[in-house]
Short mmCIF file of the C-alpha atoms (twelve columns), coordinates in Angstrom:
data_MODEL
# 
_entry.id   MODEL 
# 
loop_
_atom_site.group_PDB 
_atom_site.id 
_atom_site.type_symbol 
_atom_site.label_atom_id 
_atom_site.label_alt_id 
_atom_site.label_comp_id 
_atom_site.label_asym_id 
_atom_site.label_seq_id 
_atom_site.Cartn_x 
_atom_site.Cartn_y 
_atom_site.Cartn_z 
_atom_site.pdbx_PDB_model_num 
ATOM 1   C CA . UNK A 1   147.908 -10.837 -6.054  1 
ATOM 2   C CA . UNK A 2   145.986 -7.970  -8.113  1 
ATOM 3   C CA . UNK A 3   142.075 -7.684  -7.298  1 
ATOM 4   C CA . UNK A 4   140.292 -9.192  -10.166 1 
ATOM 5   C CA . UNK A 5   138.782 -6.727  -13.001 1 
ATOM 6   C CA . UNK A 6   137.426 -6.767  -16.254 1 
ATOM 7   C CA . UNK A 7   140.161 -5.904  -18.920 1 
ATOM 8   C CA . UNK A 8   140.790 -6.799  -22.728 1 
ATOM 9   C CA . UNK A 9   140.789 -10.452 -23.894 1 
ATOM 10  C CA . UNK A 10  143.515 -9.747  -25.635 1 
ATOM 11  C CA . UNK A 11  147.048 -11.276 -25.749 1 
ATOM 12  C CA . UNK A 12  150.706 -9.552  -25.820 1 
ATOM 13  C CA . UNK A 13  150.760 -7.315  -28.954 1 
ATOM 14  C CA . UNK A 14  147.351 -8.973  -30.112 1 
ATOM 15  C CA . UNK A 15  145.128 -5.474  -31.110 1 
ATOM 16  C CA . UNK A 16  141.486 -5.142  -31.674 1 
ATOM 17  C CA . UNK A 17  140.207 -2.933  -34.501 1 
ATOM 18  C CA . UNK A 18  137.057 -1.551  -36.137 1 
ATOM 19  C CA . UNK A 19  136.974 1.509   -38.153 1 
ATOM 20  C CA . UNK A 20  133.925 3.648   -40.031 1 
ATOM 21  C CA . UNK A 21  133.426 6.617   -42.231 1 
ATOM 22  C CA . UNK A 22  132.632 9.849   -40.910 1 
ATOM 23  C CA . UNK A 23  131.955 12.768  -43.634 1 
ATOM 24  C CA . UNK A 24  134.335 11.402  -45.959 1 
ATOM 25  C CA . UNK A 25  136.992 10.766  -42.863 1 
ATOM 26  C CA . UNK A 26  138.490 7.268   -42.236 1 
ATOM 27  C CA . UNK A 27  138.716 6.962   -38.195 1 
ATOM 28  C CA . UNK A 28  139.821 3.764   -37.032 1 
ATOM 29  C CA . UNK A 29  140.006 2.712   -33.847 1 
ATOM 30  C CA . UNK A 30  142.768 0.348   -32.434 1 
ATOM 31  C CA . UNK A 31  142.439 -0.818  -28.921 1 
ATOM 32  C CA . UNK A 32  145.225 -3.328  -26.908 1 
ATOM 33  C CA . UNK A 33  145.385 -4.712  -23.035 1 
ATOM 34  C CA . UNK A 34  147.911 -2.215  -21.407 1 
ATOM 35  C CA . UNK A 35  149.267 -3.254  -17.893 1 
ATOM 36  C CA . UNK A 36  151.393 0.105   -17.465 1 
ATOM 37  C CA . UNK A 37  152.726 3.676   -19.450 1 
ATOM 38  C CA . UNK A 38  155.440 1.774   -21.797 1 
ATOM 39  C CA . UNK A 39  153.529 -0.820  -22.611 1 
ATOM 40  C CA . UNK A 40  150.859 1.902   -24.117 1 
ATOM 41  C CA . UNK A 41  153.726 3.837   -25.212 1 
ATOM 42  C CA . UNK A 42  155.133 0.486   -27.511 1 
ATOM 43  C CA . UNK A 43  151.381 -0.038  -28.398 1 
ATOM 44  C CA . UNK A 44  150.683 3.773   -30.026 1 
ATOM 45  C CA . UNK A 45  154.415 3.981   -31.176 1 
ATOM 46  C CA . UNK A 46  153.704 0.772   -33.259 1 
ATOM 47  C CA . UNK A 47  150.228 2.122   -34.460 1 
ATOM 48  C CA . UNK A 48  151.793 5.638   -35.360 1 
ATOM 49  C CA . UNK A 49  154.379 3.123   -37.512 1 
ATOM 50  C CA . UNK A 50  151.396 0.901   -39.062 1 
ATOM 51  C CA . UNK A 51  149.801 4.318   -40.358 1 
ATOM 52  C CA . UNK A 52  152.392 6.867   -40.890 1 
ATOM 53  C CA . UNK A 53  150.504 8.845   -43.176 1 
ATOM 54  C CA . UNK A 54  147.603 9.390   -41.212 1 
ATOM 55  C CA . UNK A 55  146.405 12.584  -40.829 1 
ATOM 56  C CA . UNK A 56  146.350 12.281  -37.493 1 
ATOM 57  C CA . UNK A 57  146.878 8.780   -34.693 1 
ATOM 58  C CA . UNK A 58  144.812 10.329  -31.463 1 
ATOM 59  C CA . UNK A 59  145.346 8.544   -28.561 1 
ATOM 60  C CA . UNK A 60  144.319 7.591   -24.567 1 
ATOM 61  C CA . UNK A 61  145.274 4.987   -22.110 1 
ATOM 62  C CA . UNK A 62  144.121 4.127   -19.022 1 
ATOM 63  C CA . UNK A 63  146.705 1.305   -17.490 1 
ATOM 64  C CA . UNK A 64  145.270 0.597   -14.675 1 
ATOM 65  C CA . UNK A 65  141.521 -0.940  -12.590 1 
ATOM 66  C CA . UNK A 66  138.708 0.632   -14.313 1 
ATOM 67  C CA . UNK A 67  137.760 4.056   -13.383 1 
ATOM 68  C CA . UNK A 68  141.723 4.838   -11.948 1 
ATOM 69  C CA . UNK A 69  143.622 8.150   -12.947 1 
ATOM 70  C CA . UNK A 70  146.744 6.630   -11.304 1 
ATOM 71  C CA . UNK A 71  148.216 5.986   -14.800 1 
ATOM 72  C CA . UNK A 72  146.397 7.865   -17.728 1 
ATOM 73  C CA . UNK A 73  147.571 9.559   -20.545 1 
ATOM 74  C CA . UNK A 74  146.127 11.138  -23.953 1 
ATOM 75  C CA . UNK A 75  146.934 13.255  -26.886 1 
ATOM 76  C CA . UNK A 76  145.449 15.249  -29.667 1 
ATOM 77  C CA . UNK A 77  147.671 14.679  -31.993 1 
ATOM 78  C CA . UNK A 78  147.795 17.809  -34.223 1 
ATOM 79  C CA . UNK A 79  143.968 17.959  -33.939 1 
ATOM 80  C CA . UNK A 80  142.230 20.885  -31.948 1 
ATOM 81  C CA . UNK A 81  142.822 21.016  -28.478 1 
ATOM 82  C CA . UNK A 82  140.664 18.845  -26.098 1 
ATOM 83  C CA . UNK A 83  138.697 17.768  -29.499 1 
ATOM 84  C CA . UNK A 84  140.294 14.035  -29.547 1 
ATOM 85  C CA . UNK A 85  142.237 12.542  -26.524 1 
ATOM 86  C CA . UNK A 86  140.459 13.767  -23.708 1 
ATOM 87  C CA . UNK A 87  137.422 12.926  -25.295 1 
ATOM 88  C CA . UNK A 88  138.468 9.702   -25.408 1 
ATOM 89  C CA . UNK A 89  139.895 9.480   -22.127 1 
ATOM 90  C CA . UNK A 90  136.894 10.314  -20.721 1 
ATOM 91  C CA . UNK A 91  135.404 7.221   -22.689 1 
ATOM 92  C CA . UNK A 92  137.763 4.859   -21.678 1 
ATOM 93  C CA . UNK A 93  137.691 5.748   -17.856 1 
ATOM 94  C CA . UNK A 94  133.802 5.573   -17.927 1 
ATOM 95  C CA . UNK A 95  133.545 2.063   -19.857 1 
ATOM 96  C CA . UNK A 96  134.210 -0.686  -16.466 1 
ATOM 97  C CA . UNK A 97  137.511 -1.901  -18.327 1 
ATOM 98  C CA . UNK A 98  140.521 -1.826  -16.932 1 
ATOM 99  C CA . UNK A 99  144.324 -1.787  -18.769 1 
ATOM 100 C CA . UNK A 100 143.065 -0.436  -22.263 1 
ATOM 101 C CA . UNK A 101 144.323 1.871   -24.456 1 
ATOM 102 C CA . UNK A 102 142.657 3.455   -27.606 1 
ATOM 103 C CA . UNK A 103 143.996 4.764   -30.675 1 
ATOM 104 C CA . UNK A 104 142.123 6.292   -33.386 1 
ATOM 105 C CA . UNK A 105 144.160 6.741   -36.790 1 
ATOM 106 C CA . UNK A 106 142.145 9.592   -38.723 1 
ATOM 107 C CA . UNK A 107 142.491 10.076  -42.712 1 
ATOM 108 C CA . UNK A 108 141.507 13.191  -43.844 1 
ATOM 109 C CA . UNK A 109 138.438 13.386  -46.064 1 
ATOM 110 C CA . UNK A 110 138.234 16.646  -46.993 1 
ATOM 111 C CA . UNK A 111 135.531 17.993  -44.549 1 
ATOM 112 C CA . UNK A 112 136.084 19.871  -41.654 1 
ATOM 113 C CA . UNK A 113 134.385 18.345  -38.307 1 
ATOM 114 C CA . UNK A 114 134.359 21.275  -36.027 1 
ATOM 115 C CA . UNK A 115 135.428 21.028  -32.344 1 
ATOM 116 C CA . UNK A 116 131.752 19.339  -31.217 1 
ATOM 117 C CA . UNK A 117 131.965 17.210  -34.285 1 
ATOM 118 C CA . UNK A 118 135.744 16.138  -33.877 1 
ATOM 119 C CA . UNK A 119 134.659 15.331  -29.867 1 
ATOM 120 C CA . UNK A 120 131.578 13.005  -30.898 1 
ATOM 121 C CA . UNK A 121 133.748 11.302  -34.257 1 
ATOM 122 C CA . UNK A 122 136.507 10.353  -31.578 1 
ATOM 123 C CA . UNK A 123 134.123 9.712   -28.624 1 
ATOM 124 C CA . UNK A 124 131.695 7.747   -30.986 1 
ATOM 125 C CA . UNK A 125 134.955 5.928   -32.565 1 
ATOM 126 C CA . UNK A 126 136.125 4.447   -28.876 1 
ATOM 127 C CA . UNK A 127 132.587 3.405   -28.024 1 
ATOM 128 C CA . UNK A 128 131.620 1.663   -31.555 1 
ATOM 129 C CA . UNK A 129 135.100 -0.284  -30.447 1 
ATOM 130 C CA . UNK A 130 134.188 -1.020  -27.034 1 
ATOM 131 C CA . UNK A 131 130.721 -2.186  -28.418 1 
ATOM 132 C CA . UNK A 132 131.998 -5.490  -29.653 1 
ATOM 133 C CA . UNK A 133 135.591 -5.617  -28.054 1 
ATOM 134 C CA . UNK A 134 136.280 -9.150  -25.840 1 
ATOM 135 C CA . UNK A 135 136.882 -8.830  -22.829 1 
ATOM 136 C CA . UNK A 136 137.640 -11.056 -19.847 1 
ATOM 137 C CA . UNK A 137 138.452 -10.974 -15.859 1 
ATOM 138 C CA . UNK A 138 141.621 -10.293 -15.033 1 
ATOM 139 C CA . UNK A 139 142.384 -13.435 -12.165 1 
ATOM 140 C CA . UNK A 140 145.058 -12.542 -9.717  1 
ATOM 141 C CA . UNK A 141 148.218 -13.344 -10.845 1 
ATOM 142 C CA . UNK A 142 151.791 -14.317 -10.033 1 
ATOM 143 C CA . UNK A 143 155.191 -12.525 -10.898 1 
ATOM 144 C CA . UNK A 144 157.956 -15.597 -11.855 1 
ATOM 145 C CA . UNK A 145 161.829 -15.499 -13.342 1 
ATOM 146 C CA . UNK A 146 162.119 -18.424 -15.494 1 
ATOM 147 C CA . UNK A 147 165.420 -19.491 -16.594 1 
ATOM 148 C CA . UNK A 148 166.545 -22.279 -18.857 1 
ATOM 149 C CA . UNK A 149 169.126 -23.213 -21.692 1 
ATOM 150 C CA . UNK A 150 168.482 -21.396 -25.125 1 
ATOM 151 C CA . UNK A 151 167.555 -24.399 -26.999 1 
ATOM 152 C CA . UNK A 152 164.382 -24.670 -24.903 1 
ATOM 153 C CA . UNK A 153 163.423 -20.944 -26.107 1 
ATOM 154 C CA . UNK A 154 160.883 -21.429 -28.857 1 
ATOM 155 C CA . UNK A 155 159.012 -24.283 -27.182 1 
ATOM 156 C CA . UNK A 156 158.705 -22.188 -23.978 1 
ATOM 157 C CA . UNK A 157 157.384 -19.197 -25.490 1 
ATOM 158 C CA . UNK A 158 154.646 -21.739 -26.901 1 
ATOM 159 C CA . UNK A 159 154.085 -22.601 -23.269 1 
ATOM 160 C CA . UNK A 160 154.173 -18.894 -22.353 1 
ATOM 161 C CA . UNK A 161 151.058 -18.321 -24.818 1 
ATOM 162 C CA . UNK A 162 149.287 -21.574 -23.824 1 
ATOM 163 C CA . UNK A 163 148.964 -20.701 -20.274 1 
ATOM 164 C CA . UNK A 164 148.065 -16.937 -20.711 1 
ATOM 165 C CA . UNK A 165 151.677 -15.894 -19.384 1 
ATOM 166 C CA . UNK A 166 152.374 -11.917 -19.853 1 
ATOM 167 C CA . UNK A 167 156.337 -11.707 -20.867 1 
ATOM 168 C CA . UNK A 168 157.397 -8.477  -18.541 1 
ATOM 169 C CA . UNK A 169 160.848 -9.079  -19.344 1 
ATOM 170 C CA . UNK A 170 163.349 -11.023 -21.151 1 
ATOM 171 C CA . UNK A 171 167.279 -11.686 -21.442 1 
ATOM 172 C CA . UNK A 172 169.476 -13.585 -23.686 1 
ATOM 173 C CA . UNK A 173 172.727 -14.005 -21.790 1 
ATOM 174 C CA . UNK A 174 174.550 -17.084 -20.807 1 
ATOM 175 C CA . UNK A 175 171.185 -18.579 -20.318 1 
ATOM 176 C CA . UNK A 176 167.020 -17.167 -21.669 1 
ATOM 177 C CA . UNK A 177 165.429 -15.779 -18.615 1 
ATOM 178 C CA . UNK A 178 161.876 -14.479 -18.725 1 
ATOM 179 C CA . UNK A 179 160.402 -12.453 -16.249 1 
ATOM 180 C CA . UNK A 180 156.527 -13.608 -15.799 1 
ATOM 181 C CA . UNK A 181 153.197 -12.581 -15.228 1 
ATOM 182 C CA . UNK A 182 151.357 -16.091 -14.213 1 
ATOM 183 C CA . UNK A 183 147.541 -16.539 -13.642 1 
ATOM 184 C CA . UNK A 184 147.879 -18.440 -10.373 1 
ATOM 185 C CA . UNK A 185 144.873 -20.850 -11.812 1 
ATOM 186 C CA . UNK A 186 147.678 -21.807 -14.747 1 
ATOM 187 C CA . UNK A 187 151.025 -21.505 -12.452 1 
ATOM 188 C CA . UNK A 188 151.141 -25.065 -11.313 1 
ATOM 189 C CA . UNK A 189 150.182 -26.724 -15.114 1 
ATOM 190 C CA . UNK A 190 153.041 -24.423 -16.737 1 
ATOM 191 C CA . UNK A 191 155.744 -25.372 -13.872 1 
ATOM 192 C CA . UNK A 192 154.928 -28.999 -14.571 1 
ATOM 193 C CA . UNK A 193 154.637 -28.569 -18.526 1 
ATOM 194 C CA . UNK A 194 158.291 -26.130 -18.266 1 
ATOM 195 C CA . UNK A 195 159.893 -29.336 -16.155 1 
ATOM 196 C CA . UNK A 196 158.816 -31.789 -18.396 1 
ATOM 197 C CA . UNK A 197 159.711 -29.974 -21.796 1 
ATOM 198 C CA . UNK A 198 163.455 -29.197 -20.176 1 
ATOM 199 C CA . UNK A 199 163.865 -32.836 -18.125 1 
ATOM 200 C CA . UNK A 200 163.938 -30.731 -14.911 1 
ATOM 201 C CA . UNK A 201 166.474 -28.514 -16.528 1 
ATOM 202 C CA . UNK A 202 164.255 -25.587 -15.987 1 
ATOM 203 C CA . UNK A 203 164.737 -22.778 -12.924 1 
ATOM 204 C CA . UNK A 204 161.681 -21.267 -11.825 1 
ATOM 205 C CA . UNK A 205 161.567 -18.921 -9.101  1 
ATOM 206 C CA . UNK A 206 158.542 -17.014 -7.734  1 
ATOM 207 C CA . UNK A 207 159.053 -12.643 -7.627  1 
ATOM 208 C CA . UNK A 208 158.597 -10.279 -4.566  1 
# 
């Protein structure tokens, strides 16, 4: 069971964004709940997507308990050197939130920044985000294999979102099995709610 921290209140793919004008440049920020490198790699691969022709899509992740270097990461994206993802490294491992990663997507207005003004428009982007982004305690947890008949699929991944599940892995063979992250305060309701949906037909087995 992970020690409890304050991380995003965010869901699975669910992003939080704010964005503001600085000289004539369009910085927006886009921050998700990260748990370890490839999720943050999915997360900026699917902003770089969203805003293709962006100047430039900056980025930093720190995927782990707030204030850890054990997995960080951060580019500049085209942009000076040390002007944009350190900078915003720095912010995110100073902030007291754990599993976050921050991408700002910069269109170019027409104005050059300089290196201290790139540093404080990338700096001052993460912080305006972290200003109003939710956030919650991350409760210990527990790691589950769920497997059950395809037919039972969509209603269980409605379960999965009721109870706050994080999907860490999924297969579509002869049977859908779902690997689990569980909030132990929601493990017993979603057991009970998985055996009821499937009339028992449900396996459910706890992970080292």
């Amino acid at each position: 069971m992970a020690e409890s921290y304050t991380v995003p209140d965010l869901k699975p793919a669910q992003t939080y964004r704010v964005e503001q004008i600085i000289h004539r440049s369009r910085f927006i920020t886009t921050i998700a709940r990260v748990r370890n490198p490839q999720e943050a790699k999915a997360f900026i691969d699917s902003v770089r997507a969203e805003h293709a022709q962006a100047t430039h899509n900056c980025w930093a992740f720190q995927a782990s308990e707030p204030g850890s270097t054990a997995q960080v990461g951060a580019s500049d994206d085209g942009e000076p050197k040390g002007t944009a993802g350190r900078p915003m490294l720095t912010v995110l491992l100073h902030c007291g939130v754990g599993e976050i990663a921050a991408v700002v997507t910069r269109y170019f207005g027409g104005i050059l920044l300089g290196t201290g003004g790139l540093v404080r428009a990338y700096q001052g982007s993460v912080k305006l985000a972290l200003e109003t982004l939710p956030v919650t305690v991350k409760v210990p947890s527990t790691s589950i294999e769920v497997t059950l008949e395809h037919r039972f699929v969509n209603q269980a991944l409605r379960l999965f979102d009721d109870y706050r599940c994080i999907i860490a892995n999924k297969d579509f063979g002869m049977d859908a099995v779902f690997q689990l992250e569980v909030p132990d305060t929601q493990l017993q309701a979603l057991t009970d709610a998985l055996t009821e949906m499937s009339s028992g037909g449900v396996l459910i087995e706890t992970l080292p």
